[in-house]
N, C-alpha and C positions, 0 to 999 in steps of 0.2 A: 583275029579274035582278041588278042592281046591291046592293038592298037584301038580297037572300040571302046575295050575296059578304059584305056589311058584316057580318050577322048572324054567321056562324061564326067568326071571330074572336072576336067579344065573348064567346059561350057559352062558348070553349076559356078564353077569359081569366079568365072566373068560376070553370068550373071546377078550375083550376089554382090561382083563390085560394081557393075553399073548399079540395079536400087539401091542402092549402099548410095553411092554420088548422087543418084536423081531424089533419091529422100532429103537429103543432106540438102541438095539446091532449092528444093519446093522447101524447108526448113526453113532456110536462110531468107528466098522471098517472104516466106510469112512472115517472119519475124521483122524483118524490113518493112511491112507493110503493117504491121502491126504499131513498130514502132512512128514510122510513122503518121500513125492514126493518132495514137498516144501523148508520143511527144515530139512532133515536128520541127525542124531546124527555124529558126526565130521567121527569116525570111518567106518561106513555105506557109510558117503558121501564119501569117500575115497577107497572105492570099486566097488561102483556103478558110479562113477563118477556124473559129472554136469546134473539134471534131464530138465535143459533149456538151449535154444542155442538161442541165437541172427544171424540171416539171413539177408544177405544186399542184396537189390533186385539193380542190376547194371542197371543207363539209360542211355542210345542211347546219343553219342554225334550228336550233328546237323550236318545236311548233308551239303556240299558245292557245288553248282551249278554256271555253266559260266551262262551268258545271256539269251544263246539260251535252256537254263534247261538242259544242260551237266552235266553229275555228276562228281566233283573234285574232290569229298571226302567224303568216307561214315564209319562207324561204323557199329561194328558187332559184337555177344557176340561168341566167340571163347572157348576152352576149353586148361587147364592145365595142365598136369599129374603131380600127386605129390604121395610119398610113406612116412608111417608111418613106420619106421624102426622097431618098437618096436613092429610088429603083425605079422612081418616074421617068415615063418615058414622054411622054405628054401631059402638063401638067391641064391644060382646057380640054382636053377629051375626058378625061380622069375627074375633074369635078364637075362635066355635064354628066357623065354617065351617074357619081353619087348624089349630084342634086335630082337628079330622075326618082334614083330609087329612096332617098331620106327626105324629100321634098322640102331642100334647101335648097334657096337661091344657090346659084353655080355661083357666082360672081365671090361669096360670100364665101365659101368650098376652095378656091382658086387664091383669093387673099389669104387666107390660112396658109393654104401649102407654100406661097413664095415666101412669105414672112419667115416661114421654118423651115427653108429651102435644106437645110444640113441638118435636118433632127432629121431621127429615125424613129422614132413615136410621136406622131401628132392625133389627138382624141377626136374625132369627126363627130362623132355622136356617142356618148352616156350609154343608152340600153338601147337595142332594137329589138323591133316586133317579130315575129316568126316570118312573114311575108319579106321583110328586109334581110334576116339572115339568109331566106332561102335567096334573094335576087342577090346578096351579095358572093355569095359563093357560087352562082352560075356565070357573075363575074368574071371570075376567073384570071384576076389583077394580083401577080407578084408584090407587086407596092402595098397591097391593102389586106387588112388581116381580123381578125375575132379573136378575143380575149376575153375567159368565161370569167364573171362576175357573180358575187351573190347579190340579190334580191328581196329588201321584204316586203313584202305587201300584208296591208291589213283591210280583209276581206269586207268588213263593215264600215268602213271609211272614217268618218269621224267618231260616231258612238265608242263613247271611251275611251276614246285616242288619250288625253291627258294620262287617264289613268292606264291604260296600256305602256306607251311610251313608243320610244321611237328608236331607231338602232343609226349610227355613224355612217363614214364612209368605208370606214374598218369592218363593220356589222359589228360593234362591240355598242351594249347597251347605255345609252345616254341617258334616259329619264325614266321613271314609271316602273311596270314591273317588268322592261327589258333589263333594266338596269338592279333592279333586286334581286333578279334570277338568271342573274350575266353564269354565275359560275357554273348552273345546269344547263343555259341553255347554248354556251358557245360550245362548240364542234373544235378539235381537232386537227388542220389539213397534213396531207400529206400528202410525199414528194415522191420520185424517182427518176432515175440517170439514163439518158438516150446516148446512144453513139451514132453520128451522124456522118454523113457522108458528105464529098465538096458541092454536093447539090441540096443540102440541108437536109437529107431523106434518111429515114431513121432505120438503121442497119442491124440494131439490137438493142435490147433493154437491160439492163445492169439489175440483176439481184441482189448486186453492193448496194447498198443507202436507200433500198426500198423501206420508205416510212408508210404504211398504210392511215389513209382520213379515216378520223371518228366523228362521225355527225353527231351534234349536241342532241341532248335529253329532252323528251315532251314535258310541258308543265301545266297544269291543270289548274284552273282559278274557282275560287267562290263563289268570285263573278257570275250574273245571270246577264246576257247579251240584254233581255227582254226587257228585265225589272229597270235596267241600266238607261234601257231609250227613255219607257216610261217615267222615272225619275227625272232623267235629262230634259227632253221636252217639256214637261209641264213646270219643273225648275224654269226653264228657258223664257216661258210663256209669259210666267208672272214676273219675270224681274226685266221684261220689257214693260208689260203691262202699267206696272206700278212706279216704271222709270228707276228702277234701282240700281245703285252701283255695280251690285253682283249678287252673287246665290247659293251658296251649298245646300248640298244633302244628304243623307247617309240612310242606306236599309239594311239592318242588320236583322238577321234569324237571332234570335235571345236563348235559343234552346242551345243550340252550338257554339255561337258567337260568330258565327261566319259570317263576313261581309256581302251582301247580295247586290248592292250597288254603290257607289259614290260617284259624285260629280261636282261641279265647280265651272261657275260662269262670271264673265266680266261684263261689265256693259257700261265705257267707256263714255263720258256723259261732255258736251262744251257748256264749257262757265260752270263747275262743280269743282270747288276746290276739296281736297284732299280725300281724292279717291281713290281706292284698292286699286293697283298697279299689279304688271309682271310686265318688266324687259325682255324675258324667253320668250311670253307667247307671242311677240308680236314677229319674232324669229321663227317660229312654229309652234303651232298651239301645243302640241307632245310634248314640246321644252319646259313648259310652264309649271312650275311650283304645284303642288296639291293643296293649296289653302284649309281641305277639311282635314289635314295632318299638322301645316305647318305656321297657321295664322290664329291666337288664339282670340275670344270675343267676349265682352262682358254678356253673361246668360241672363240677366235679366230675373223675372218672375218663373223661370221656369226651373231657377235652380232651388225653392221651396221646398217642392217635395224630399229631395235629400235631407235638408236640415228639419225638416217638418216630421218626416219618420224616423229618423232616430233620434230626437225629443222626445216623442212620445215612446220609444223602446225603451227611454230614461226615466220613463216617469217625470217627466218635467211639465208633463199636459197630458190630458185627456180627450180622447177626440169631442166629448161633451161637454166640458169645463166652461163656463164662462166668462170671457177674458172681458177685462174692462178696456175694450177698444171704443173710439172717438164717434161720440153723433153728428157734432158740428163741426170740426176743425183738424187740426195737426194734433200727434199725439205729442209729447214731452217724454224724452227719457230721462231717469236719475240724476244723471249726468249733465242735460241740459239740450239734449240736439231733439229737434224739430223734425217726424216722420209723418209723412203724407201721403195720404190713400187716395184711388182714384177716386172713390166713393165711401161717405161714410155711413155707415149702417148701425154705429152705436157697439152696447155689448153685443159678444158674438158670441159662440164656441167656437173650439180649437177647430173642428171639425168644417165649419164657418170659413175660417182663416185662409184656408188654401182652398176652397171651393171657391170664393170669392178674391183670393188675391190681394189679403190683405196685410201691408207692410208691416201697419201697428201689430196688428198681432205676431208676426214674425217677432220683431224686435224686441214686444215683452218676454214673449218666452226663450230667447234667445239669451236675455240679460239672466235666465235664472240658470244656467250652464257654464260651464268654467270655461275659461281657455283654453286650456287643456280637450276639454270634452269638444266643442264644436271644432278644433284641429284633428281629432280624431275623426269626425263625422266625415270631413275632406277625404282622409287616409281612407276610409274602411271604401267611400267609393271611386278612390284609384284619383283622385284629382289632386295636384302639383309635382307630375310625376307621367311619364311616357305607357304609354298602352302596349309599348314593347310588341305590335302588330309586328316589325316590322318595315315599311314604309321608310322612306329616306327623307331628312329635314324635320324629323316629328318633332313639336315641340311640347313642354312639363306646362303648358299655362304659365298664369303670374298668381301665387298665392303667397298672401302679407305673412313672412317669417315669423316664428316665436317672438322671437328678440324686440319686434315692430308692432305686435300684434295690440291692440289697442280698445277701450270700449268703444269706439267709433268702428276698429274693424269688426267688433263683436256685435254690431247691430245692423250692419253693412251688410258682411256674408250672406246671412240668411236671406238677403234680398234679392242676393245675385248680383252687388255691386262690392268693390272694390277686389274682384276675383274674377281670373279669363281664364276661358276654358278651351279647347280644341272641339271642334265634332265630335272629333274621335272622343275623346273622355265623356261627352254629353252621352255619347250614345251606349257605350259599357257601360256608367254607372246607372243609368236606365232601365237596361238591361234588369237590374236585380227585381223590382217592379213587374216583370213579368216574367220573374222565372219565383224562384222560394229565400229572395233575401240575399242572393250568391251573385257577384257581379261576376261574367267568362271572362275567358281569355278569349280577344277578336284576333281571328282566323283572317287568311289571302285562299285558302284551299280547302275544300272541302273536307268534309271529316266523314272520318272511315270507323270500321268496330275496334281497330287496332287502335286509335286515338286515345289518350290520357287525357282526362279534362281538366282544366286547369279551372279553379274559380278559388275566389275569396270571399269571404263569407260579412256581409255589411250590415244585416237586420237579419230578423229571425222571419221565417216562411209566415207568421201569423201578421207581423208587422208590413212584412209587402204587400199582403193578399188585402189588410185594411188601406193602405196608401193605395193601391190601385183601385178600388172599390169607388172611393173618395175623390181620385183622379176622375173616375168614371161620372160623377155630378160632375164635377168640373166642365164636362161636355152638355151638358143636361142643362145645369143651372148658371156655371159661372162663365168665365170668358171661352169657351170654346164652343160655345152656342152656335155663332156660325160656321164652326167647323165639323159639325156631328154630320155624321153619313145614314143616308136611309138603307143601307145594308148592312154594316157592320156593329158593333158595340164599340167604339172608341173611347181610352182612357188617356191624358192628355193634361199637358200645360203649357202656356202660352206665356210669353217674354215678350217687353216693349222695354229694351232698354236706350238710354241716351248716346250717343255718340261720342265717346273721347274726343279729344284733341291730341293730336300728334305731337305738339308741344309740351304736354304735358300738365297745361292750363284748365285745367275742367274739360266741361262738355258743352255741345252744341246744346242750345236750348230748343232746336226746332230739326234735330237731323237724330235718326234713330236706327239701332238695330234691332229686324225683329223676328224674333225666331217661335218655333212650335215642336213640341216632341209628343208623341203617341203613342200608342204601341194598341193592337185587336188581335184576334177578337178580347173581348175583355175577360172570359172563362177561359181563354186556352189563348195567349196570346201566342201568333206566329210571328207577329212583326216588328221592331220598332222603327220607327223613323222620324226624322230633324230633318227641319228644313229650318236654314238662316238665311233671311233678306239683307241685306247691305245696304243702309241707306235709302230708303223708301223714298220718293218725292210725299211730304206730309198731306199737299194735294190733293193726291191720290188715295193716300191710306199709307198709315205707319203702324197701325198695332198689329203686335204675331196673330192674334185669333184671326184679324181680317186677311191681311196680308199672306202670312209663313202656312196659317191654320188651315185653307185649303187646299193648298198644296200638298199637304200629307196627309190629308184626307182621301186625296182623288189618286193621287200613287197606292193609299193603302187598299183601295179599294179596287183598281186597277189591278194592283200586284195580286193580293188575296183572291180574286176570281182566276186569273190567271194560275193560279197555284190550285186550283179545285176545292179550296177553302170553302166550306157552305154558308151561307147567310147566316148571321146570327136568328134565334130560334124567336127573339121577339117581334124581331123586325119582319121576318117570316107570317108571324100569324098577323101581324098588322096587315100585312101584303093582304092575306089571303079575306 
């Protein structure tokens, strides 16, 4: 009995020293294996390679959406083909097998790889299609590998491309509103750490240095996909039409300010010297400058009505007055310069004056305003100065400084000559014309109830609602005759200006720009819109009414049906 008690002791004691040493030895292996894994003796690492990999997890750049939640632009993680030169085992089996499935010549596949017989990334192909990912992974080729990529595609192809933009090889925005809305709309990636094994197989993941990806923010445009074609197309149409250098045009909402489409076309001409250029588009059209931000134009006749309405907010004229304008000839100012109408009609009214398009009368009542006042007239509607849309490259116009200002530029102005203006500002200060006197603030995104609006106040609501009234003959009786719509009410003026010289030497005497701005219905307008021709063939037709004028007739009326907008109520019972 005695020697049983002795016994179990000793057995528990043995065995607590062998686990004792067998812990100790599985310890010692792990930790040898551990290390290792970790950090291997120079020679070892050199055979077995790197036991950890760093993995960048790629995020989603933000989707771009028109108005109506059109998708402009979406991202997608795509795949790569790339080959390790140095794991080939056959380099002609290996690029008959990838010319099969990428339907590249082999021969082509095969000069590649011997060329880079020592690289271990050589690029086969850019993106593959879902059919090529799947045949290359049944593959089943150590040498050859996928490498996730982002992708953007714009689901509408060219429509708006300029003004959309385009994204790098980065995905970081290069032009347009990639490049506006780079800060919301780039993503994020993130990483984390494999430990690998001598066969490259991945044995666990590290909680150490897990960075989780943030995919980039959605951004929503003012943009309307629709209004965008329609503008574009019929833009497109006539500045082939009429052999013009190029085209802008602009539809903005005047109640919001928000931008509902812009465009901008080139039309590259042989034997036309000094014509509208971009070096980008010819890189890709997305590259290409936005001319209706950053190219400004002499306006022509259509920048009257500003100087026309706050004249008479001044009491400087009555829209009934009768101004002693020219029957037979060129008017004479105080000064001595020589102004010429297209047609002379004699004495007029003030009223007269811009229904008809008359210089003289601009210029007399122009000379009874100070310097001071017709620089203010510029200010209150935002012109020699940025629209602060936003937009990249936007330029202030050219408007003649205090210091410079002259009675030549005091009878100028009012003309629409010796002052260049952007789109963009033609089309805000427009704006006030069909809202109560108040030029917006233009908008890239829709406006919400939380919205502050911003406006500056340029004439008073009785002075716009008469200017637009007045605008409204203008389509009736004076140059915008053949731009009047059999459905709408259009209010409107029409610009035939000369063409600079780049030199700085005057102007062409036979090359023109000609532009048109509008805005319907004429009781409740929803629209306004500009269209600028570039250099007309004279040929063909140079003046805005013929030229610019129905182009923003056939968009406003296009757009305005499209928007459930109802016929104006006279045109209606004519209909009827």
């Amino acid at each position: 009995m005695n020697n049983s008690n002795n016994i179990a002791p000793r057995i528990t004691r043995v065995a607590l020293l062998f686990i004792a040493i067998v812990t100790f030895l599985m310890g010692s292996s792990l930790y040898i294996v551990v290390q290792l894994k970790v950090s291997p003796p120079d020679k070892l690492a050199i055979a077995t390679g790197s036991v950890t990999s760093t993995t960048r997890q790629l995020a989603l750049r933000g989707q771009i959406y028109d108005r109506q939640g059109r998708l402009l632009a979406a991202s997608r993680i795509g795949e790569k083909l790339f080959v390790d030169a140095t794991l080939i085992k056959n380099v002609v089996t290996l690029s008959f097998e990838l010319g099969e499935i990428l339907s590249i010549p082999p021969a082509q596949i095969e000069e590649e790889l011997r060329r880079k017989a020592t690289k271990r990334y050589i690029v086969i192909k850019e993106l593959l299609n879902d059919e090529e990912v799947h045949a290359i992974n049944e593959l089943r080729r150590r040498c050859v590998g996928l490498e996730e990529i982002l992708v953007r595609e714009y689901p509408h192809g060219g429509i708006g491309g300029p003004l959309i933009g385009i994204v790098g090889t980065d995905h970081k925005g290069l032009a347009g509103f990639e490049s506006i809305f780079e800060n919301v709309l780039a993503g994020t990636p993130g990483k984390f750490v494999r430990i690998r094994d001598t066969k490259r197989n991945t044995i666990w993941v590290s909680p150490i240095g897990l960075t989780p990806k943030t995919n980039g923010k959605n951004v929503q445009l003012s943009i309307d996909v629709v209004i965008q074609e329609i503008a574009y197309r019929r833009l497109q149409e006539e500045v082939i039409r009429c052999n013009a250098g190029g085209g802008r045009i602009l539809v903005v909402e005047p109640e919001t300010g928000e931008i509902l489409a812009m465009a901008d076309v080139l039309n590259p001409r042989d034997g036309w010297s000094q014509q509208p250029e971009d070096a980008n588009r010819k890189i890709d059209p997305r590259l290409g400058r936005n001319r209706c931000v950053t190219d400004p134009y002499e306006p022509g006749s259509t920048f009257k009505p500003f100087i026309w309405s706050y004249a008479t907010q001044l009491g400087k004229a009555t829209p009934d007055e009768i101004l002693q304008t020219p029957a037979n000839g060129p008017y004479r100012t105080s000064f001595g310069r020589t102004i010429r109408d297209a047609h002379y009609y004699g004495p007029s009214t003030w009223r007269k004056v811009l229904i008809k398009s008359m210089n003289s009368g601009m210029a007399i009542v122009a000379q009874r305003l100070s310097y001071a006042q017709l620089q203010e007239a510029l200010k209150r509607f935002g012109f020699g100065e940025t629209t602060r849309v936003g937009l990249g490259g936007e330029t202030r116009g050219i408007v003649t400084s205090p210091s410079s200002w002259s009675d030549y530029t005091q009878t100028s102005v009012p003309m629409g000559q010796e002052i260049a203006v952007t789109p963009l500002q033609m089309v805000q200060g427009f704006c006030a014309f069909a809202r109560d006197g108040t030029v917006p603030q233009l908008k890239l995104k829709p406006s919400t109830d939380e919205d502050v609006m911003f406006v500056r106040k340029a004439i008073t609501p009785e002075i716009a609602a008469l200017t637009r009234q007045i605008m409204g003959q203008v389509m009736t009786e004076g140059t915008g005759k053949k731009s009047q719509s059999d459905l709408y009410a259009l209010f409107g003026k029409s610009g035939t200006a000369q063409l600079p010289k780049t030199d700085g030497k005057g102007y062409f005497e036979d090359r023109y720009i000609a532009s048109f701005i509008a805005g319907a219905p004429i009781d409740n307008p929803k629209l306004v819109v500009l269209c600028v021709i570039d250099d007309p063939d004279k040929s063909i037709g140079h003046y805005g009414g013929v030229v610019a004028g129905p182009v923003v007739r056939d968009v406003i009326e296009e757009t305005l049906q499209y928007l459930r907008v109802p016929v104006s109520s006279e045109f209606l019972a004519n209909a009827n």
